[in-house]
N, C-alpha and C positions, 0 to 999 in steps of 0.2 A: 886290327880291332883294338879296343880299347881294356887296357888291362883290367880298371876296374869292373870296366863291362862284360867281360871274361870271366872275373870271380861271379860278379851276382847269378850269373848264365850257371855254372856249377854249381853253385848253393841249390837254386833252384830243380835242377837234375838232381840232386843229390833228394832233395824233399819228393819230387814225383816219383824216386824208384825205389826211395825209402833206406838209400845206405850211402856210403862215404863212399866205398866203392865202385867208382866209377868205369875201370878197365872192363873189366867184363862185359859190364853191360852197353859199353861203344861198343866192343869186337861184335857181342850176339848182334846189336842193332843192323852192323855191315854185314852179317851174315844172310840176315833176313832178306837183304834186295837180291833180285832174279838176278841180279847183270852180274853180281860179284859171285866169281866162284872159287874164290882163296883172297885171306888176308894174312897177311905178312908184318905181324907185329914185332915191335923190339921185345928183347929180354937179353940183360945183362949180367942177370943169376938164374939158377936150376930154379928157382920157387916161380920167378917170374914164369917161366915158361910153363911151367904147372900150369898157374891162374892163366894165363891164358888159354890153356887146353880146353880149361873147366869153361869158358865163356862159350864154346859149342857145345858144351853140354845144357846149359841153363832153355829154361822152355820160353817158347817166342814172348816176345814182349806181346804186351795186351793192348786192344785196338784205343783203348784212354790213355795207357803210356806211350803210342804214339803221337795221338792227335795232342796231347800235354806239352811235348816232344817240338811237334809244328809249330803250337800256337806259339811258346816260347821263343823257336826261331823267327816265326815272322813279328811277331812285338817286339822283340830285342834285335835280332841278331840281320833278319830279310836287307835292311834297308841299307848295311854296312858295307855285307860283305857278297848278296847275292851277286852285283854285278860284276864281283870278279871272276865269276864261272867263264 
């Protein structure tokens, strides 16, 4: 993917979820699908590991910050990198 394409994608996450913050709320996102039943993030300090704790704590994303979520990947990101699934 495109670096620059990379940043605008983050800004924009960053404006739908309303913080800078974005760990968290990727872990809750993976949390949310049926199929996944453990994510295994990095942390290479005690705080990290915290903030990640706290991202299954955080309450479900809202059905606008997913479909925001979507539309984002398929305007920007679908046509890149879906078919390397």
């Amino acid at each position: 993917m495109p670096y620059e394409l990379g940043l605008e994608c983050v800004e924009e996450l960053k404006k739908i979820f309303g913080t800078d913050d974005l760990v968290p709320i990727a872990i809750r996102w993976i949390l949310m699908h049926e199929a996944v039943s453990v994510v295994i993030p990095g942390a290479s300090r005690a705080a990290q590991l915290h903030e990640n704790i706290r991202a299954a704590e955080l309450p479900a994303l809202t059905d606008d910050q997913m479909q925001a979520v979507r539309k984002l990947y398929d305007r920007k990101l679908r046509g890149i990198i879906h078919s390397q699934w």
